[in-house]
C-alpha positions in Angstrom: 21.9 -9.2 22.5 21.6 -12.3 25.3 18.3 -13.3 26.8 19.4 -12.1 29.8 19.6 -8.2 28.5 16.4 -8.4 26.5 14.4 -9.9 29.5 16.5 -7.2 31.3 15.2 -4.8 29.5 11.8 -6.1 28.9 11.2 -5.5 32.9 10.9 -2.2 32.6 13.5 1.0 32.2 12.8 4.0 34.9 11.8 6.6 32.3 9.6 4.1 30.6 7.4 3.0 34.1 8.1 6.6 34.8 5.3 7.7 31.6 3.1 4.6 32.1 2.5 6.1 35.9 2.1 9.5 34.3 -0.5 8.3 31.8 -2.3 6.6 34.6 -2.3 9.9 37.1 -3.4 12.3 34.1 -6.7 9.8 33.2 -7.3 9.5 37.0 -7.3 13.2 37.5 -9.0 13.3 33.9 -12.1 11.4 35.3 -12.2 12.7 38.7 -12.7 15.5 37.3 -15.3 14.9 35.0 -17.2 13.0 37.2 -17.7 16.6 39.3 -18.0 18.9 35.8 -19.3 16.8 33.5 -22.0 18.8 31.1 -20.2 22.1 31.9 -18.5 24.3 28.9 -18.9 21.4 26.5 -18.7 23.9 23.3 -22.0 21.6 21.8 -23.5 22.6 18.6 -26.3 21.2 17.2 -26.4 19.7 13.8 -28.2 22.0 11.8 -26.4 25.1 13.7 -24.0 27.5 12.4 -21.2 29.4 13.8 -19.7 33.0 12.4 -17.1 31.2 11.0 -19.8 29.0 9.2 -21.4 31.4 8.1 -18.1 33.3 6.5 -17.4 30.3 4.3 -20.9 30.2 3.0 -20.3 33.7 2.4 -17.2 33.0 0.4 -18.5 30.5 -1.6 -21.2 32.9 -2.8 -18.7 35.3 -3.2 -16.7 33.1 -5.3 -19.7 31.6 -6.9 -20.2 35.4 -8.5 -16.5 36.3 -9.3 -16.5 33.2 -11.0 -15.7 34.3 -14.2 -14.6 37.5 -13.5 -11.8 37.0 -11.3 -8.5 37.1 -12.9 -7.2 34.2 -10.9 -10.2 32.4 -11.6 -10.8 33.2 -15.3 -6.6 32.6 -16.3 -6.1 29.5 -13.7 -8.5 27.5 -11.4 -11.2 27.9 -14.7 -8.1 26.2 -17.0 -7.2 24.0 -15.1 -11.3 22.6 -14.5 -11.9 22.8 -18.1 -8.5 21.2 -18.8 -9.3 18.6 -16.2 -12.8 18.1 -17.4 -11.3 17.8 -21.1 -9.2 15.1 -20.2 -11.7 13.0 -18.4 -14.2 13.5 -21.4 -11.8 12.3 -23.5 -11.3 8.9 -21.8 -15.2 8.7 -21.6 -15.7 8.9 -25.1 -13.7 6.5 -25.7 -14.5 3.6 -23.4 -17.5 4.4 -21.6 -20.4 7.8 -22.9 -21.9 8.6 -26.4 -19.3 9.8 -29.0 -19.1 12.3 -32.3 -22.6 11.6 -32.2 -22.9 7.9 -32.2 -25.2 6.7 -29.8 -22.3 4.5 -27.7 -18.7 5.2 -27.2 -15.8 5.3 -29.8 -14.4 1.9 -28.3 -17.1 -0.8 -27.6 -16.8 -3.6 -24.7 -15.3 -6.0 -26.9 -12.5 -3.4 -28.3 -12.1 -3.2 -24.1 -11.7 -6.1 -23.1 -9.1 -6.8 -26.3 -7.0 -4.0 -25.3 -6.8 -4.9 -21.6 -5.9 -8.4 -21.7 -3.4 -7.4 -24.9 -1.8 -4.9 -22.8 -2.0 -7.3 -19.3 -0.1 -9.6 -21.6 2.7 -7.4 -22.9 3.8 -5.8 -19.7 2.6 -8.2 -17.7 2.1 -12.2 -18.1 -0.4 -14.2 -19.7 -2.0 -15.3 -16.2 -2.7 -11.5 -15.7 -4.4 -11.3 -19.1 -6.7 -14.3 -18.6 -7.2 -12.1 -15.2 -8.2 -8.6 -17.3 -10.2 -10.9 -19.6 -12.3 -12.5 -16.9 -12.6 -10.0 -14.5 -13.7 -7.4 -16.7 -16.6 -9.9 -19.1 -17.6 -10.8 -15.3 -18.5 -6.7 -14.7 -19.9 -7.2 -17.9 -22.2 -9.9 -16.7 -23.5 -7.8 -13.4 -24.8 -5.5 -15.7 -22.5 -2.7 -14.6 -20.1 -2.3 -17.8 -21.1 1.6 -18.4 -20.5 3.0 -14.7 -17.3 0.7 -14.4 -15.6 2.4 -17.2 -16.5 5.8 -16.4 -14.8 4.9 -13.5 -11.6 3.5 -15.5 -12.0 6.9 -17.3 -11.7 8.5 -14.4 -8.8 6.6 -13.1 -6.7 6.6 -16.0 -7.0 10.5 -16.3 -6.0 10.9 -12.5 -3.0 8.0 -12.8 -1.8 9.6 -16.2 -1.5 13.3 -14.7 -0.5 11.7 -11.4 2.6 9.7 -13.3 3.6 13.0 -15.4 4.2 15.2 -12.2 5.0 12.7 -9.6 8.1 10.7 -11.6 9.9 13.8 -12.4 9.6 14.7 -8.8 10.0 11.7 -7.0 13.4 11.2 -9.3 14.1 15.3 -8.2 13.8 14.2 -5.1 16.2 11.4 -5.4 19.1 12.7 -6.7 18.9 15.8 -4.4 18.5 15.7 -0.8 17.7 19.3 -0.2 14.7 19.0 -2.6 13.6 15.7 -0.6 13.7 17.5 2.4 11.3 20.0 1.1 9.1 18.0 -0.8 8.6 15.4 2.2 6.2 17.9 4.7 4.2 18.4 1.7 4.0 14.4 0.9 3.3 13.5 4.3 0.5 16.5 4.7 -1.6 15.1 1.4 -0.9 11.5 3.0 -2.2 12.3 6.3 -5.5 14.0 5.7 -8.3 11.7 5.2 -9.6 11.6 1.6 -13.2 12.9 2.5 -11.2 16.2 3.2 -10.0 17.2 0.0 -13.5 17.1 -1.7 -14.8 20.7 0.2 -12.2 23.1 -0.4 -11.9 21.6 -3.9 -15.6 22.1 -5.0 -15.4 25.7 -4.0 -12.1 26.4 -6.4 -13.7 23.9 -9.1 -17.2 23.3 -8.9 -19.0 19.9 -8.1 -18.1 17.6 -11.2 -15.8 15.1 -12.5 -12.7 17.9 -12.6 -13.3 17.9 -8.8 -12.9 13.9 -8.8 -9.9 13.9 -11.4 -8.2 17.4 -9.4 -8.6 15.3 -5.5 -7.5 11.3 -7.1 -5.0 13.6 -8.3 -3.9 14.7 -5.2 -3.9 11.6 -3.0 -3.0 9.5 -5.6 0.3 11.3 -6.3 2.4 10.8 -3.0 3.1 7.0 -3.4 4.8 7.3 -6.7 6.5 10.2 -5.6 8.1 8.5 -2.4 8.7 4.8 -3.7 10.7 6.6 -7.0 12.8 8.7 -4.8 13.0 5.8 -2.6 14.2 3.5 -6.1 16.3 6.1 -7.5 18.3 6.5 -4.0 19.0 2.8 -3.8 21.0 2.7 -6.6 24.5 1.5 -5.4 27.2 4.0 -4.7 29.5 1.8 -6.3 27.7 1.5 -9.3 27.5 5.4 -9.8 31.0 5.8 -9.1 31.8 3.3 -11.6 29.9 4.8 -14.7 31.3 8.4 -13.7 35.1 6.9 -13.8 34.0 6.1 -17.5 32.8 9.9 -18.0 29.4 9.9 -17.7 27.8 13.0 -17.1 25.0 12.9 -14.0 22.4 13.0 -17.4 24.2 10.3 -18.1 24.2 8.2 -15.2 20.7 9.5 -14.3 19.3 8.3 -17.9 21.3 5.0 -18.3 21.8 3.9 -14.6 19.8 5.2 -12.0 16.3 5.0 -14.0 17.1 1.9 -15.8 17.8 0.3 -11.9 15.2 1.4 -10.6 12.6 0.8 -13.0 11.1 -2.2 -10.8 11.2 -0.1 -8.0 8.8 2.8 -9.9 6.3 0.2 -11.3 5.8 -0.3 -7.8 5.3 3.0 -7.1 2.6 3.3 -10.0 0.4 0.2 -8.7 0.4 2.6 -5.5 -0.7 5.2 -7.4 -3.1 3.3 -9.2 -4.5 1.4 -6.2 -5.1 4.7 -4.2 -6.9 6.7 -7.6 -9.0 3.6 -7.7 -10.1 4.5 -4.3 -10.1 7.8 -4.3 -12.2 8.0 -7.7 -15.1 6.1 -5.9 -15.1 8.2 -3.2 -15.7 11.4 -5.4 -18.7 10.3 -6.2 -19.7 12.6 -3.8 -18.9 15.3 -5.6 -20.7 14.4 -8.6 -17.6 12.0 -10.3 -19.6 9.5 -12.6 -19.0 5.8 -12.4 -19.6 3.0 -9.7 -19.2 5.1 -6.4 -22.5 7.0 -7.9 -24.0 3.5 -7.3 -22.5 2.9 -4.4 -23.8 6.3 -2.5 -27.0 6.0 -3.6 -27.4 2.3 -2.5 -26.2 3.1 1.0 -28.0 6.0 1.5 -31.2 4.2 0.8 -29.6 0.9 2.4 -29.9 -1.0 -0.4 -27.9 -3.4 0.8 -27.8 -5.6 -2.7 -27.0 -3.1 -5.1 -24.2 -1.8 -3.0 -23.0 -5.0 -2.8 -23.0 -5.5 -6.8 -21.8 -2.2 -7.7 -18.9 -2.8 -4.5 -18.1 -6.1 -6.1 -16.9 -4.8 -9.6 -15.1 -2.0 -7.9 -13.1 -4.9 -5.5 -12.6 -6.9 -9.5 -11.0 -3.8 -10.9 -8.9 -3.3 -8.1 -7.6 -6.6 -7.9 -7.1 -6.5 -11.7 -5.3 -3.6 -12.1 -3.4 -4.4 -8.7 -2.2 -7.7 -9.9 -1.7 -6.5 -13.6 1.2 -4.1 -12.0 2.2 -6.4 -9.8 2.9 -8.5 -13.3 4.8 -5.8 -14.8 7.0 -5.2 -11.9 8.3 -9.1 -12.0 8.5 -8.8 -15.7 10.8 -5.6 -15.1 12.9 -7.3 -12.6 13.4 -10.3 -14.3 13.9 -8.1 -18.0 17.6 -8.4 -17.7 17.9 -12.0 -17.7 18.6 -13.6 -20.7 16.2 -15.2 -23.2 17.0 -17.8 -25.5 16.6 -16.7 -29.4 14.1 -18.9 -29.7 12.0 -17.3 -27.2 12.4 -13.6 -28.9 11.1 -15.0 -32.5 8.5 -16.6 -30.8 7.3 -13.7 -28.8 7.5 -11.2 -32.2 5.2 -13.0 -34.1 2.9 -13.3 -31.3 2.8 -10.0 -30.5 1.9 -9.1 -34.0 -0.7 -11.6 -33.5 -1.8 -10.2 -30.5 -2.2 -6.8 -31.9 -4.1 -8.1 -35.2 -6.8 -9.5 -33.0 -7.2 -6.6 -30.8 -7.2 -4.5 -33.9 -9.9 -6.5 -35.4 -11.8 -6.8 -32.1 -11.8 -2.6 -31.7 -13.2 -2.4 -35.3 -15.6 -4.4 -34.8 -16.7 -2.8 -31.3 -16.8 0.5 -33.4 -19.0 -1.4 -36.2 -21.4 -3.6 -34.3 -23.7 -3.1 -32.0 -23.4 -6.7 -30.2 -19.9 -5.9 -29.7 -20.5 -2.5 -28.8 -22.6 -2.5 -25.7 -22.4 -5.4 -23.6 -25.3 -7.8 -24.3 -27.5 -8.7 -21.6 -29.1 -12.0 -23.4 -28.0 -14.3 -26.3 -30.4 -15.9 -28.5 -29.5 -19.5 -29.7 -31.9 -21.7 -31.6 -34.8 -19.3 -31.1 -34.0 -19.6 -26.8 -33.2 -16.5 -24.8 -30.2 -17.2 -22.8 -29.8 -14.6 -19.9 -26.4 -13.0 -19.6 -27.8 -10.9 -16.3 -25.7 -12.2 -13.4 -26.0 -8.2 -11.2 -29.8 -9.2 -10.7 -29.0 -12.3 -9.3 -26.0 -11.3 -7.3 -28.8 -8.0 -5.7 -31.7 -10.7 -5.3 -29.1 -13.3 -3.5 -27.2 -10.7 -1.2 -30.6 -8.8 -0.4 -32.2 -12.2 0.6 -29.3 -12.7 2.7 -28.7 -9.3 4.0 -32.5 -10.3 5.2 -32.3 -13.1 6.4 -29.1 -12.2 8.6 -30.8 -9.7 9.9 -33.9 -11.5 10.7 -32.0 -14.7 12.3 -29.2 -13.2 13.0 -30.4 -10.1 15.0 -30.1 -11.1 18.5 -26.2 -11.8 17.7 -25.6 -8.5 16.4 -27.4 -6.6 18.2 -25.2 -8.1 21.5 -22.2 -7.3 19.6 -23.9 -4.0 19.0 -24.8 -2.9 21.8 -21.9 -4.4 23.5 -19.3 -2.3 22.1 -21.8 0.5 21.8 -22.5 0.8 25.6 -19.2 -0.5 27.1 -16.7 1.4 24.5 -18.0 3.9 22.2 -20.4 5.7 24.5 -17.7 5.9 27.4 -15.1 7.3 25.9 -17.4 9.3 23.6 -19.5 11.1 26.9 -15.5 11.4 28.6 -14.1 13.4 25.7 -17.2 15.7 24.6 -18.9 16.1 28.0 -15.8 17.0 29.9 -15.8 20.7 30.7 -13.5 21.5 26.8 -10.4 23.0 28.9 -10.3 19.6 30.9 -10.5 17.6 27.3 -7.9 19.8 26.6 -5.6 20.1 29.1 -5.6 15.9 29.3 -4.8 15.7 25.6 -2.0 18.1 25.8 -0.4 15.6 29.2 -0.8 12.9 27.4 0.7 14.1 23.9 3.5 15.9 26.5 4.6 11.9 27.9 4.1 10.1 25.1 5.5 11.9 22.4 7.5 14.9 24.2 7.4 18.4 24.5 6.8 18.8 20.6 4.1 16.6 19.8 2.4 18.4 23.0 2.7 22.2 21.2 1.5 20.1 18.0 -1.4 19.1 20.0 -1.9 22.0 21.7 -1.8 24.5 18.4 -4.1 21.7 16.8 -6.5 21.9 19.7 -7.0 25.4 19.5 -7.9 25.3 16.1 -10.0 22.7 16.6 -12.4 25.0 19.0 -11.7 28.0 16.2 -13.9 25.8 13.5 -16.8 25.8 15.9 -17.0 21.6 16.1 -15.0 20.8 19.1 -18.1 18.2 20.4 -18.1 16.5 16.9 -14.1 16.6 16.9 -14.2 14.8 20.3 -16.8 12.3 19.0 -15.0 11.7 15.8 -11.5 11.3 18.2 -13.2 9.3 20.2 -14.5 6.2 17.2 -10.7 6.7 16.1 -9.3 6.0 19.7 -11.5 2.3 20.2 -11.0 1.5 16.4 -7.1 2.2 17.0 -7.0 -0.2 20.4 -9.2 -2.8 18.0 -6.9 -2.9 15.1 -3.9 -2.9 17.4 -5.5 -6.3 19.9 -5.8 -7.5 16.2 -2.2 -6.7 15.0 -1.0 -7.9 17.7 -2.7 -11.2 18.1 -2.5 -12.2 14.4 1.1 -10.2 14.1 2.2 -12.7 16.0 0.6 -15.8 15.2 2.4 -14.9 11.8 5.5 -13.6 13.1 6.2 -17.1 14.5 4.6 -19.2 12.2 6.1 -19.4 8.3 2.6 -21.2 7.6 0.5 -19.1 9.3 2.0 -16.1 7.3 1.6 -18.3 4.1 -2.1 -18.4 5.1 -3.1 -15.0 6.1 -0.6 -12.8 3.9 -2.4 -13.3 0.5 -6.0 -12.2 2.5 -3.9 -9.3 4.1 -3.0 -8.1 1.1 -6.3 -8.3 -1.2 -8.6 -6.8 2.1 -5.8 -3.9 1.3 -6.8 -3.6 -2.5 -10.3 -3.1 -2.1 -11.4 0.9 -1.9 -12.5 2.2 1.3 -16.2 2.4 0.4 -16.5 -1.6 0.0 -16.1 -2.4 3.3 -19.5 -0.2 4.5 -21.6 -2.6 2.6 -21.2 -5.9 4.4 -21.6 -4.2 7.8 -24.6 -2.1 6.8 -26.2 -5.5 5.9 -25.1 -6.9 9.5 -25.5 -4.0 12.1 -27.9 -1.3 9.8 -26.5 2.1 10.1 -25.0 3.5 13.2 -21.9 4.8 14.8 -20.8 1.0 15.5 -20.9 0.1 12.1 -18.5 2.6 11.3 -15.9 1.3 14.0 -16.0 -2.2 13.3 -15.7 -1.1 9.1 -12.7 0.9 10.0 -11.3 -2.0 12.0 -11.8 -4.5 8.9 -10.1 -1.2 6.9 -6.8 -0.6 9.2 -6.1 -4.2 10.6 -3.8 -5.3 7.5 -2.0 -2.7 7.6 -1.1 -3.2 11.3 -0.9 -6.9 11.3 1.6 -7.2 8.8 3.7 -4.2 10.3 3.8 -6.1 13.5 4.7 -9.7 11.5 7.8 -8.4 10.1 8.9 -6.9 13.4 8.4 -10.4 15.2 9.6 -11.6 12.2 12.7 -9.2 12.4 13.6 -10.8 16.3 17.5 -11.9 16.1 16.2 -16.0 16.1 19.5 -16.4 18.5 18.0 -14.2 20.8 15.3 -15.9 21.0 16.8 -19.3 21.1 18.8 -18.1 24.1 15.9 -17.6 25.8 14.4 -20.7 25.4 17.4 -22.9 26.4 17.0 -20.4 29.5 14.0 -21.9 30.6 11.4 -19.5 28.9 8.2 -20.3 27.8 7.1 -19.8 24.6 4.4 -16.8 26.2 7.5 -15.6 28.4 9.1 -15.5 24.9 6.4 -13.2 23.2 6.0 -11.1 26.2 9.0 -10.9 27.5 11.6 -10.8 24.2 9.7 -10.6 21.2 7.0 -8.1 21.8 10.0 -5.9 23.7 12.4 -5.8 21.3 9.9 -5.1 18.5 8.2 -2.4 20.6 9.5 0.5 17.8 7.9 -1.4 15.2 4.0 -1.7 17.2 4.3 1.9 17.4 4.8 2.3 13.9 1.8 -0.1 13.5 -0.4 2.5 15.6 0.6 5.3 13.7 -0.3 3.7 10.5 -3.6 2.3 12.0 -5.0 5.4 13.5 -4.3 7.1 10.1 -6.7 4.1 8.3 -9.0 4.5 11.0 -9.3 8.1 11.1 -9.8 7.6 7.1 -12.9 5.3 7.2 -14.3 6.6 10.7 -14.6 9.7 8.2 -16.3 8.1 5.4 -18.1 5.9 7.6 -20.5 9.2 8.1 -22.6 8.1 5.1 -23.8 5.0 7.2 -24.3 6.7 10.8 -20.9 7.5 11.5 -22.2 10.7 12.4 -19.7 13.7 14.1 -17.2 15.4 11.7 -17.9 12.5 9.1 -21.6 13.7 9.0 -21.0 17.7 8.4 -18.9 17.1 5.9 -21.9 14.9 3.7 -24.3 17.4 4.7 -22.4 20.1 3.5 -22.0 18.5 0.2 -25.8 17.9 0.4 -26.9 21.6 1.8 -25.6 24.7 0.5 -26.3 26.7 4.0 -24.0 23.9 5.6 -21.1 24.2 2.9 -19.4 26.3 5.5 -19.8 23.9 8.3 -18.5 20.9 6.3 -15.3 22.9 4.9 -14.5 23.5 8.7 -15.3 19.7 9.8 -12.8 19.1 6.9 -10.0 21.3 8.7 -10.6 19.7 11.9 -10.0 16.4 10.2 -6.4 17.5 9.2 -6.4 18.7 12.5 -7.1 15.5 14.7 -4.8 13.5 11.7 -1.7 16.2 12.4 -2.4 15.5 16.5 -2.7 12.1 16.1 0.4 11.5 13.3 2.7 13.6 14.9 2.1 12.2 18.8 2.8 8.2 17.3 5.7 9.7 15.0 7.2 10.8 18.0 6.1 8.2 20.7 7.7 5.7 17.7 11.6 7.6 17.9 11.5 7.0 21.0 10.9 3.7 21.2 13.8 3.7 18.8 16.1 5.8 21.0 15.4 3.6 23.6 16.2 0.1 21.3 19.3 1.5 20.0 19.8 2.7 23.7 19.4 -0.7 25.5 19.9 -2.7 22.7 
């Protein structure tokens, strides 16, 4: 493509200015309109009101409640399979992290941990990543947190182990056979769409509130990644290199066992530090649904706005993450770089050393089963008659709460402007234009706008969504929830852009920025609340600017590799053309990459719509809210299981306008191209 086509068809296609003026006479109207009705047929409910439907899924979940354990389908499958899942996590526990066969502390003690870690960060990874295990788990040690951090490894490595069982088998099912893919992928995008709050209702009413609950959702959310990226492994094999092994005979078993899966084997490891990263989320999360470990601490420090202890507890949950993350990421080089040769030297060095390995970790689990000191992680050493402190989570509470204070105190005018700022000017404007619009108006905008952005589907999407939407009684707090996701989504996407860019065009600026990128990406959802609580206190702001933080690295780096992905020739013609380096971004880069900054919205307004969700525990309010309070309230379990619906619902609308707004801003690349 020449400069001269790209600026071309940077100017502007018919069909293109065509929707812009559309979307411009549908939020005139929208507004004109309001401005005359506003207050009128708003569908309001107040938050401690109920609706028939409410009311119907209390009733069930009495009703279920009581048929417990007499219902067939209860008593012969949804019982099993919380008593199996409740098994399985008890298990782990007793080994790493609760009392065991009546000893006092678990089978395996934190030295016997720590051993086993770093030994297994060293085999399948490299020694770096076990000097990593090592350090960052004595650290969690040292914060005083060692007991609630492996209840929530125990949870994890349930959820990951039941996750891996199902979701290789399928996600190699699903590569080898296209029809099975195409069946499979509906249900994969569905459990990767809806926001994790939303599988913790419906699940407590099949399985109780409990850590089967935690294990049965981590399960669930955690199982799509490995899924897609070993379907994705399995079809990149080279067609040549199947061919090739079925001239010599081999049956597809054969070329399955000894070709595909051994070629794709980097590819799947992948796939499980996807699956391990999202449990690791996920398991915090279901702390509220009763799931042991460091979300417990977490909840219950932002609830009371303890700003310290959630940052303490928030810490070791970011250490695990980034432990386990890089541990994988280990294991993947080593399984790329497995078919290279290694001198004989290096295998009888790496024998003995192994055995060595497994000696000491032997010796250190015996001793953790033996000894109290290396049992249960000590909080003080004695030398020479001195008591030496080991307590490092007191400190870290007492240094974060002084700050938290003292940001707060000199910091207050500052954030309070930003505050109020983006309060007044963004949320509360498009908030009062969505929920106080007469509901029909709100509607019948919605639907336009889905109709010429994303086409005549994504408008029946949105409408059938809609509708539903005003069936679960919690069309105001569906509009106010909509409305957090809209301004986080333009946010995140300024962001992308801005910093897309900068790294797009600049190798060293992409050095810089990629490595943050990608650790802000490893922490767990939860962690980003606690920094912003400190800053702004709880309120609907707080959880905007959190779900920013949460869905800008995502966007950023989609938009990067789309600069990125700018023919350089093209854009070399256009600078020996006379163009400026911002006629160059506007005018050529940001044009041609215009299919991949919708993809960046899609992905963004999924993140957002995650942590506006979860942002209810700190003010968030809207669908976020019901949902916590009907975890908290048994007469609002009703209400919260249909602000979980709407949730899917709003994700659907949303997903499926950018999907569509995003082919055709392909169609039209591949047209003008």
């Amino acid at each position: 493509m020449t400069a001269a086509t790209a600026l071309a068809g940077a100017r502007g296609l018919p069909s293109r200015l065509s929707r812009r003026s559309l979307v411009a006479i549908v939020l005139v109207a929208w507004i004109a309109l309001f401005t005359a009705l506003r207050g009128h047929n708003t569908l309001s409910l107040a938050a401690s009101d109920v609706t028939g439907l409410h009311t119907r899924l209390n009733d069930l979940n009495t009703s279920v409640g009581a048929d417990r354990n007499s219902n067939p389908l209860f008593l012969y499958f949804f019982n099993e399979i919380q008593v199996g899942a409740t098994h399985l996590v008890t298990f782990f526990q007793s080994l790493i992290s609760q009392p065991s066969s009546g000893r006092p502390l678990p089978l395996i003690g934190w030295l016997g941990v720590v051993a086993i870690l770093a030994f297994l960060s060293w085999i399948f990874g490299s020694p770096k990543a076990a000097l990593l295990a090592l350090a960052g788990f004595l650290f969690i040690g040292f914060q005083g947190l060692w007991q609630p951090a492996m209840d929530t490894l125990a949870l994890t490595i349930a959820a990951v182990l039941v996750s891996l069982l199902i979701g290789i088998p399928l996600g190699v099912w699903a590569g080898v056979s296209r029809r099975f893919n195409a069946i499979l992928t509906p249900f994969l995008d569905f459990m990767q769409i809806m926001p994790t709050f939303v599988y913790l209702a419906p699940l407590t009413l099949l399985f109780l509130i409990g850590p089967a609950t935690g294990v049965i959702a981590t399960l669930i959310y955690a199982m799509p990644p490995v899924i897609r990226i070993t379907a994705h492994g399995i079809r990149s094999v080279p067609k040549e290199t199947l061919e090739a092994a079925e001239s010599l005979g081999s049956t597809r078993t054969q070329a399955l066992l000894k070709v595909m899966l051994p070629m794709a084997r980097r590819t799947i490891v992948i796939g499980i530090n996807q699956t391990i990263m999202a449990a690791l989320a996920m398991v915090t999360i279901a702390a509220l649904v009763a799931a042991p470990g460091l979300g417990q601490t977490v909840v219950q420090a932002l609830e009371s706005q303890d700003v310290g202890t959630a940052f303490n507890a928030g810490l070791a949950i970011v250490v695990i993450a980034i432990v386990l993350d890089r541990v994988t990421t280990a294991a993947s080089v080593r399984v790329e770089s497995a078919h290279r040769e290694v001198s004989r030297r290096e295998a009888r060095l790496r024998r003995p050393l192994i055995a060595a390995g497994a000696a000491v970790t032997a010796a250190a689990i015996y001793l953790s089963y033996t000894y109290q000191l290396a049992a249960s992680f000590p909080d003080h050493l004695n030398l020479s008659g001195h008591r030496i402190s080991l307590d490092l989570g007191s400190q870290i509470v007492r240094a974060t709460t002084a700050a938290s204070n003292w940001a707060q105190r000199n910091l207050h005018s500052t954030t309070d402007g930003i505050k109020n700022v983006v309060t007044y000017h963004g949320i509360n404007p498009l908030q009062t234009l969505l929920d106080s619009s007469p509901w029909w108006l709100t509607f019948a905008a919605i639907v336009s706008l889905a109709l010429i952005i994303g086409g005549l589907r994504a408008a029946i999407t949105a409408c059938i969504c809609l509708g539903l939407i005003i069936a679960t009684g919690l069309w105001q707090d569906s509009m106010d929830t909509l409305a957090a996701t809209l301004l986080a989504t333009v946010l995140v996407m300024i962001l992308g852009i801005v910093i897309g860019v900068w790294m797009g065009r600049s190798n060293r600026a992409d050095q810089l920025i990629r490595p943050l990128l990608d650790a802000a990406q490893v922490m767990p959802a939860f962690v980003y609340l606690v920094p912003f609580v400190a800053l702004f206190a709880a309120s609907r702001f707080t959880g905007v600017i959190a779900a920013v933080v949460y869905a800008a690295p995502v966007a950023i780096k989609i938009v990067a590799d789309g600069i990125r992905g700018v023919s350089e020739t093209t854009v070399e013609a256009a600078r020996a053309a006379g163009s400026s380096t911002w006629q160059i971004i506007t005018k050529v880069q940001l044009p041609m990459s215009v299919r991949t900054l919708a993809l960046a919205t899609n992905q963004g307004i999924i993140y957002v719509l995650a942590m506006v969700v979860v942002a209810g525990l700190v003010g968030g309010g809207a669908l976020g809210f019901d949902v916590v309070a009907g975890f908290a309230q048994s007469s609002l379990f009703g209400k919260g299981l249909a602000a979980g619906g709407a949730i899917v619902l709003l994700g659907i609308l949303l997903d499926r306008t950018t999907q569509a707004a995003a082919r055709r801003a392909d169609a039209s690349a591949h047209t003008f191209g």
